[in-house]
C-alpha positions as CSV (number, residue, x, y, z in Angstrom):
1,X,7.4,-7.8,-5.1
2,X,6.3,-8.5,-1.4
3,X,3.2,-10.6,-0.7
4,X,1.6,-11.4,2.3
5,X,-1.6,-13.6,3.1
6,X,-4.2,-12.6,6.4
7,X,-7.7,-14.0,6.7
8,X,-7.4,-15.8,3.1
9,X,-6.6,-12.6,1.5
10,X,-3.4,-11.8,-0.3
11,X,-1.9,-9.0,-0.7
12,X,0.7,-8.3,-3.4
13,X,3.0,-4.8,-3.9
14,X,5.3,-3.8,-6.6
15,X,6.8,-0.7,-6.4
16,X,8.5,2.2,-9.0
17,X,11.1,5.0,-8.3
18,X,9.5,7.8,-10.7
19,X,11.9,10.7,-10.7
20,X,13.1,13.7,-7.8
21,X,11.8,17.2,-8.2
22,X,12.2,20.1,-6.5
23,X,9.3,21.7,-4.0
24,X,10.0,24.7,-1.8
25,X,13.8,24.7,-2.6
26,X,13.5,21.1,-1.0
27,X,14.4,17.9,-3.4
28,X,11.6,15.0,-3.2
29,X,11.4,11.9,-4.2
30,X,8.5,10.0,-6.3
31,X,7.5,6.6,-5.8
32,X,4.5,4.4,-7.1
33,X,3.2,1.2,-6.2
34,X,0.9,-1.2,-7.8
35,X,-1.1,-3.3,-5.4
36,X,-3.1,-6.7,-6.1
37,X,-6.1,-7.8,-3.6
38,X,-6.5,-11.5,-3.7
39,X,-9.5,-13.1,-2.4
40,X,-8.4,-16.9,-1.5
41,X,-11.6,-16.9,1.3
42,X,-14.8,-18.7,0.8
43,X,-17.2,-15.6,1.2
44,X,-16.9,-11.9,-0.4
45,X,-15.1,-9.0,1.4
46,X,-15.3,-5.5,0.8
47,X,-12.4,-2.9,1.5
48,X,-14.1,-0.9,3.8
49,X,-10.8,1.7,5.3
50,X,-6.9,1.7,4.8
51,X,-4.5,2.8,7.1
52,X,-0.4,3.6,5.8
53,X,2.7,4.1,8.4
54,X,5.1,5.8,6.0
55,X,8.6,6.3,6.9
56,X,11.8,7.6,5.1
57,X,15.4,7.6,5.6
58,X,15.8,11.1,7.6
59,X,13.5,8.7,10.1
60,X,10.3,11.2,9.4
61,X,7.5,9.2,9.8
62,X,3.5,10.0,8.7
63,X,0.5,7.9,9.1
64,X,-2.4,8.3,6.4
65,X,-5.5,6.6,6.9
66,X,-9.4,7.0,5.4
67,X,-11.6,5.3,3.6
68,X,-11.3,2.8,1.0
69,X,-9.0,3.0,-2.0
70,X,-8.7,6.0,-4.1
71,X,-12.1,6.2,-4.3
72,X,-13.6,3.0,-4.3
73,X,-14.8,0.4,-1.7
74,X,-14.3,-2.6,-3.8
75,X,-16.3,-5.8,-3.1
76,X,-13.9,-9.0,-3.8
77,X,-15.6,-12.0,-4.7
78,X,-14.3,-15.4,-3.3
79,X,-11.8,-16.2,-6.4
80,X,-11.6,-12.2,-7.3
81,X,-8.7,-9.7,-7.8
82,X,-8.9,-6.3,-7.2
83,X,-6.0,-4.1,-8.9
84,X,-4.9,-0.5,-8.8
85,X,-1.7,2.3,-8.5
86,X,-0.9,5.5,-6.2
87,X,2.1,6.5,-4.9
88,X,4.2,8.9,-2.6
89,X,6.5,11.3,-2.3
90,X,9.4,11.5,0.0
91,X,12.1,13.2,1.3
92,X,15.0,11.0,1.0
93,X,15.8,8.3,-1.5
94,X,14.5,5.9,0.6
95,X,12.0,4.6,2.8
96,X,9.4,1.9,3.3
97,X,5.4,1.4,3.4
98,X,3.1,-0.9,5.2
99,X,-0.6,-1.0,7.1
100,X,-3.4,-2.7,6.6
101,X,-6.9,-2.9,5.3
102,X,-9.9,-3.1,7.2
103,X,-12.5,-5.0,5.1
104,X,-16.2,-6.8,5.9
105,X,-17.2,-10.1,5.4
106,X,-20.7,-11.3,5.8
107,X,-19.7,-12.7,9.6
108,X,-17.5,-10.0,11.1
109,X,-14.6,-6.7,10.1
110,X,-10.7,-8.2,9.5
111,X,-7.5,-6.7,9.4
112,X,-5.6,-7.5,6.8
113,X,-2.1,-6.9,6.6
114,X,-0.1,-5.0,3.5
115,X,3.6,-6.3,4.0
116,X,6.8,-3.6,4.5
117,X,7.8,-2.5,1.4
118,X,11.0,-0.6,0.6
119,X,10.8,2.6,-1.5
120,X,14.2,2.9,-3.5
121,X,15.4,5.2,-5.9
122,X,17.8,3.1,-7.9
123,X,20.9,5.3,-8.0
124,X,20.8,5.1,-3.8
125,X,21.3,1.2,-3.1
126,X,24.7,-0.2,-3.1
């Protein structure tokens, strides 16, 4: 698990290799990660956008950004958690994740980081 804390507000990421699959004669990877919002501030903060650099080991690179979290725009209360799963597919057996979110508190907008995180399928690490 990778943490990180930015503007009181931790963020936590554990990740999972699910399985490789063939699409368009091509093999892909799976990966899923769980990711925990921490509120250590004094006011509430809402998750407002995300933005995602994902790269792999064939050095292919893709940004993904939008709004909120699938779905949601979750308001965090000072003391609150917010909790929840996706994932991604590559191309290699290997890669890593990280970005930020863009959230509101009652006094201005923050970025707040979301650590590097490696995506590993098990049977590729020495």
């Amino acid at each position: 698990m990778v943490q990180q804390v930015t503007h009181n507000i931790k963020v936590s990421v554990e990740t999972y290799f699910e399985g490789s699959f063939y699409s368009d004669q091509k093999k892909q990877y799976a990966f899923s990660y769980e990711v925990l919002i921490e509120n250590q501030s004094q006011h509430s903060v809402q998750l407002n956008s995300r933005f995602w650099l994902i790269k792999d080991a064939l050095n292919e690179t893709e940004t993904v950004e939008g709004e909120g979290v699938i779905g949601e725009q979750p308001i965090i209360e000072p003391g609150g958690k917010h909790q929840y799963n996706s994932g991604c597919v590559l191309v290699s057996p290997f890669g890593s994740m990280q970005g930020y979110y863009k959230m509101k508190t009652p006094f201005s907008e923050i970025e707040v980081t979301i650590p590097l995180f490696k995506l590993n399928a098990p049977f590729a690490m020495n």
